[in-house]
LUMTOR-607337 format. One record per residue (C-alpha): residue number from 1; x, y, z. Coordinates in pm, 1 decimal. Example, Ala and Ser with C-alpha at 12.3 -4.5 7.8 and 13.67 -1.06 7.14 Angstrom:
! LUMTOR-607337
seq / c1 / c2 / c3
1 / 1230.0 / -450.0 / 780.0;
2 / 1367.0 / -106.0 / 714.0;
***
This chain:
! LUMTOR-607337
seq / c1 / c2 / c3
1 / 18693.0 / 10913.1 / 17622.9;
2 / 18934.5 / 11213.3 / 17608.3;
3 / 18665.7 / 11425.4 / 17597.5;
4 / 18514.1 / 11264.7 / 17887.0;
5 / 18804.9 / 11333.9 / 18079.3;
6 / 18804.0 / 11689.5 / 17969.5;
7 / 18461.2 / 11761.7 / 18104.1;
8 / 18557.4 / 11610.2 / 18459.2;
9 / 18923.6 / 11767.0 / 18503.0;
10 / 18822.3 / 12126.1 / 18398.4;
11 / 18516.1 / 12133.8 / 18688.6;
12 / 18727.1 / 11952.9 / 18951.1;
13 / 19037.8 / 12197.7 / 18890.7;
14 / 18836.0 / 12482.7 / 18908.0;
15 / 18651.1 / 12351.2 / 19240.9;
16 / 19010.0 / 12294.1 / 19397.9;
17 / 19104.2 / 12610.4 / 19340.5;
18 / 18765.2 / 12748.4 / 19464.1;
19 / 18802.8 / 12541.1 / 19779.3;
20 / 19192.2 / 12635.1 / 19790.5;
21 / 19117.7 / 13030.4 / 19815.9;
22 / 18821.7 / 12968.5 / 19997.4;
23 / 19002.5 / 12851.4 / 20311.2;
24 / 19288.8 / 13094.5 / 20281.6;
25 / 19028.3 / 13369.2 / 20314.4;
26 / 18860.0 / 13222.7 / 20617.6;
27 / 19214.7 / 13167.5 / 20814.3;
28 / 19351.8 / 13526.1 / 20711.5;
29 / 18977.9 / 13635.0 / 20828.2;
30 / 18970.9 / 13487.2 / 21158.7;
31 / 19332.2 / 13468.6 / 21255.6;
32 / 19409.1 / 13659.6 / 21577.8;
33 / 19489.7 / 14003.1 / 21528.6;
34 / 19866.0 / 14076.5 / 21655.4;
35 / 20047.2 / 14494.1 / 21776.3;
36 / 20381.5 / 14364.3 / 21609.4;
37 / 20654.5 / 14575.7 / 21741.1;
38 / 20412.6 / 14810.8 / 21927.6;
39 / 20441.6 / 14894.1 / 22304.5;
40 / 20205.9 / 14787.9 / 22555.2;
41 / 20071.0 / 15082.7 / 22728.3;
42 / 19811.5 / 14943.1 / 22912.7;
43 / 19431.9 / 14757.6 / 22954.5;
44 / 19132.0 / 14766.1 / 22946.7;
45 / 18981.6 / 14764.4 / 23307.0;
46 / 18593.1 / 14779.5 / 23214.6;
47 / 18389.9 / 14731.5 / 22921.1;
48 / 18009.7 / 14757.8 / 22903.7;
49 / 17817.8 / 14615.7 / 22588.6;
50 / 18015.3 / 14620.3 / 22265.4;
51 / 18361.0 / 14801.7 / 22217.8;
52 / 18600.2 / 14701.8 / 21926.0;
53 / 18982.4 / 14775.0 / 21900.8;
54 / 19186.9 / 14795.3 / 21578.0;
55 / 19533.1 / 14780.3 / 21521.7;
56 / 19787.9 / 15004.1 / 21333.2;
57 / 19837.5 / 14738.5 / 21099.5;
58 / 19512.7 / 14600.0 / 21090.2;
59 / 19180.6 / 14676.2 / 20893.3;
60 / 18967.0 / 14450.5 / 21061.7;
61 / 18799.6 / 14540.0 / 21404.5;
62 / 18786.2 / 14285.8 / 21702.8;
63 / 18584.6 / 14305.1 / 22021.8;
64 / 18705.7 / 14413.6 / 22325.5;
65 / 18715.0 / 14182.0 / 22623.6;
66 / 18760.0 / 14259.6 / 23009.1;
67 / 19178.5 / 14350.9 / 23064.3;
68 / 19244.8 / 14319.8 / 22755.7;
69 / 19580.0 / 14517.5 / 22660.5;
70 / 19623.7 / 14780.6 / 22473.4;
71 / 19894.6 / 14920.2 / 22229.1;
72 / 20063.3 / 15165.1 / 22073.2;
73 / 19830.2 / 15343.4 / 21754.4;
74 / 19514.1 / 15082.4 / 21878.6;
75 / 19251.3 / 15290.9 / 21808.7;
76 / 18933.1 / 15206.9 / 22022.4;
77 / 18556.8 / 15249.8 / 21985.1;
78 / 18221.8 / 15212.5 / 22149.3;
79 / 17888.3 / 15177.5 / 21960.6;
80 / 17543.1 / 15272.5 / 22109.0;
81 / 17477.4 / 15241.8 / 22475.6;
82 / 17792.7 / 15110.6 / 22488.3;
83 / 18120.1 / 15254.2 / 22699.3;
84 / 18484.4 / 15102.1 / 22839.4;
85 / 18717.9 / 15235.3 / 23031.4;
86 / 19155.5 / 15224.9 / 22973.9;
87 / 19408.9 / 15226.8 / 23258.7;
88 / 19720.5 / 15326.4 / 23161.0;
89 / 20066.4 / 15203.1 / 23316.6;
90 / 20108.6 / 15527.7 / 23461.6;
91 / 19797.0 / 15568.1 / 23632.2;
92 / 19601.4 / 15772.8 / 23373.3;
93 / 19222.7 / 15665.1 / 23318.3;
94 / 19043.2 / 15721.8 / 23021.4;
95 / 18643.5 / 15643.5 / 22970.7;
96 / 18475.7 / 15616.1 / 22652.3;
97 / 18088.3 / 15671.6 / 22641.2;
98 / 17884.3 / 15538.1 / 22362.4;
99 / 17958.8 / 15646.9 / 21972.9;
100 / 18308.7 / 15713.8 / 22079.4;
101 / 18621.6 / 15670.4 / 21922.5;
102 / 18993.7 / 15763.1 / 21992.5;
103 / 19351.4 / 15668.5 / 21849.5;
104 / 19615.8 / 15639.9 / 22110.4;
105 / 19987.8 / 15684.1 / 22093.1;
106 / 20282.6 / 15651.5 / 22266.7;
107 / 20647.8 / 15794.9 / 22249.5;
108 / 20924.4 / 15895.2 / 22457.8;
109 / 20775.1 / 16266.4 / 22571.7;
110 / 20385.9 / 16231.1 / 22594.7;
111 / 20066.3 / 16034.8 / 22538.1;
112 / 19857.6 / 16118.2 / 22301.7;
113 / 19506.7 / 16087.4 / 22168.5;
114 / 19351.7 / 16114.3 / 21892.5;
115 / 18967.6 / 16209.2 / 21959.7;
116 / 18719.3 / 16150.4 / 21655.5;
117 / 18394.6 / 16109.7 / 21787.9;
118 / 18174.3 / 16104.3 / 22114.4;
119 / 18293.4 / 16164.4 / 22493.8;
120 / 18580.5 / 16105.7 / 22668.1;
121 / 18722.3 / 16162.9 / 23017.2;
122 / 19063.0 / 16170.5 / 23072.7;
123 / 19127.9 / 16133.9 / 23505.7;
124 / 19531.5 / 16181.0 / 23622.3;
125 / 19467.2 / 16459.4 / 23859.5;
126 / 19513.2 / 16215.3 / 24148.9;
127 / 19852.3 / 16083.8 / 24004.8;
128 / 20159.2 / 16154.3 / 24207.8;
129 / 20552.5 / 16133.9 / 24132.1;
130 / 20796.4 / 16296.6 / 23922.2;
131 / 20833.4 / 16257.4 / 23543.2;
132 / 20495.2 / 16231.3 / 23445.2;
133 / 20435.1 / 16258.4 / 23064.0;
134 / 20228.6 / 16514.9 / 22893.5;
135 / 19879.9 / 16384.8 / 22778.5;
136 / 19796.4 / 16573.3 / 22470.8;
137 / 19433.1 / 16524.6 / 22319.5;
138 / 19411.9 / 16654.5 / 21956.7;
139 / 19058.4 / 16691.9 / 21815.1;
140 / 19125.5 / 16822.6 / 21413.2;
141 / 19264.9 / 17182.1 / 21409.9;
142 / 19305.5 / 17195.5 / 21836.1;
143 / 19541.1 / 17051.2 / 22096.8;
144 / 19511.2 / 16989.9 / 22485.2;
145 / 19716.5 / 16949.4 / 22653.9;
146 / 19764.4 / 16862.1 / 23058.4;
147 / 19948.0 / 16735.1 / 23324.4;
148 / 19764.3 / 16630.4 / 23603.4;
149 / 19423.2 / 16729.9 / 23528.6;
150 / 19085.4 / 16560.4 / 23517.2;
151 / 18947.9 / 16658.3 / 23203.8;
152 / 18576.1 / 16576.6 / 23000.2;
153 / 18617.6 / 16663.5 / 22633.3;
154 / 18279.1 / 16576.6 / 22396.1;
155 / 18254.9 / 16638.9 / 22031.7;
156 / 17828.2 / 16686.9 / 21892.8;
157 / 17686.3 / 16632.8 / 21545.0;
158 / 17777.6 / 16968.3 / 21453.6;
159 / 18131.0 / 16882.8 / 21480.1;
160 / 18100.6 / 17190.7 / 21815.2;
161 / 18366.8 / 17115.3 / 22130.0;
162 / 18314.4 / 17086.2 / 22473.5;
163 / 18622.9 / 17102.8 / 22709.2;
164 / 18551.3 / 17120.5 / 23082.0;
165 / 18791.2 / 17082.4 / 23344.2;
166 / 18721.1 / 16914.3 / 23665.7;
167 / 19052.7 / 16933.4 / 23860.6;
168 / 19405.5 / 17106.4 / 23753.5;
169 / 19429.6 / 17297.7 / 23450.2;
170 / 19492.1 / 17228.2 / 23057.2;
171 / 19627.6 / 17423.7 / 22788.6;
172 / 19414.7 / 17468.0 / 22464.3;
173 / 19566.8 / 17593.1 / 22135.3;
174 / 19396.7 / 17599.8 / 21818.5;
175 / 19601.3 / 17787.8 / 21529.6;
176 / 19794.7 / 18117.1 / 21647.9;
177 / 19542.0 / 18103.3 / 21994.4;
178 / 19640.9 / 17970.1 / 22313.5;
179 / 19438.6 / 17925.9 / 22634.0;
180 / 19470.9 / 17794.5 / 22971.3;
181 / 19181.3 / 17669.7 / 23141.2;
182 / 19122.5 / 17627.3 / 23540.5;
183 / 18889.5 / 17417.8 / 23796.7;
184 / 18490.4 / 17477.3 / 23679.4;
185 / 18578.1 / 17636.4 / 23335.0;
186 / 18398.8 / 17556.7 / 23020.5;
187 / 18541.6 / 17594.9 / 22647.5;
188 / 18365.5 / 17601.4 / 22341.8;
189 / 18457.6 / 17571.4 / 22034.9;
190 / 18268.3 / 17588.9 / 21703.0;
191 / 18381.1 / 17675.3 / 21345.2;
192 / 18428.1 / 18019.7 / 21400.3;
193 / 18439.6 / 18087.4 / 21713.2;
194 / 18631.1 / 18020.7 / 22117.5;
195 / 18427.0 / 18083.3 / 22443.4;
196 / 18535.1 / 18048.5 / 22777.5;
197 / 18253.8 / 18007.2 / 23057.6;
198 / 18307.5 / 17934.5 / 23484.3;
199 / 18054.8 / 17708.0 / 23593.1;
200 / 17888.1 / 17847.5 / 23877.7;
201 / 17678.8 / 17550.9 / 23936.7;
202 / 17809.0 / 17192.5 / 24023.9;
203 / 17564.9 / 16883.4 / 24067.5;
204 / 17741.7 / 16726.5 / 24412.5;
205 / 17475.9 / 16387.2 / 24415.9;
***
């Protein structure tokens, strides 16, 4: 009898605690995903096929929906054919084409961005009023930074930069080199080397 007892108790505490851990994994998996403390800086205003967002404090990636807000150190991506667009409170847009990926932050002095991967577009050249924040947009070893500028900034498989500027101006430092950029100016940078071109040809439709 005792052993019969044995053989049913050791199989029914180990399926308890199967079942026990079980559901704990499934609620911590599919709980809502939360900033904490961070600041809200703005939302997403478009979003076209699939785009995930990850918090600071988060390891697990959730899909982006339409005005959706975003925080402090959310870092945002976009997979293939994919884009979305964020509207910051103060008016700055930034558009993400497919394979892209960028970390945003937020403190007292600037915005910043943290581009990884793909193409981006940063639009603030139309912004007016005092006190605007610097946008800086660090890519590895290089900084940009501008003020009201409409920038495009795309990073290819050989890791090579693209920086053109389509309104204003930006300033580009990587190491102990420093360059400012104007309207229809190209930069590229590679592993070795920095080139400046003016585009003398702009597609108008």
């Amino acid at each position: 009898m005792k052993s019969l007892s044995s053989n049913f108790l050791v199989p029914a505490i180990g399926g308890c605690v199967i079942v026990t851990f079980s559901l704990l994994f499934y609620f911590d998996y599919t709980r809502a995903a939360t900033a904490g403390n961070q600041k809200e800086i703005g939302t997403i205003t478009f979003k076209q096929q699939s785009a995930q967002r990850k918090f600071q404090a988060q390891v697990i990636w959730e899909e982006v929906e339409q005005s959706m807000k975003v925080y402090s150190y959310d870092t945002i991506r976009t997979s293939e054919r994919s884009g979305a667009i964020i509207k910051l409170h103060d008016g700055t847009e930034i558009k993400l084409s497919e394979n892209s990926m960028i970390l945003l932050s937020f403190s007292k002095d600037e915005i910043g961005i943290n581009f990884m991967r793909g193409s981006i577009k940063a639009k603030r050249g139309d912004l007016k009023g005092k006190g605007l924040k610097k946008l800086n947009i660090i890519s590895k070893k290089m900084k940009v930074s501008i003020d009201k500028s409409d920038i495009s900034l795309s990073k290819d498989k050989s890791n090579e930069l693209n920086l053109t500027i389509d309104k204003g101006d930006a300033k580009i430092k990587k190491g102990d080199k420093e360059t400012t950029l104007k309207k229809n100016q190209k930069l590229v940078i590679s592993k070795d080397d920095i080139k400046v071109f003016n585009i003398t040809l702009k597609l108008i439709s």
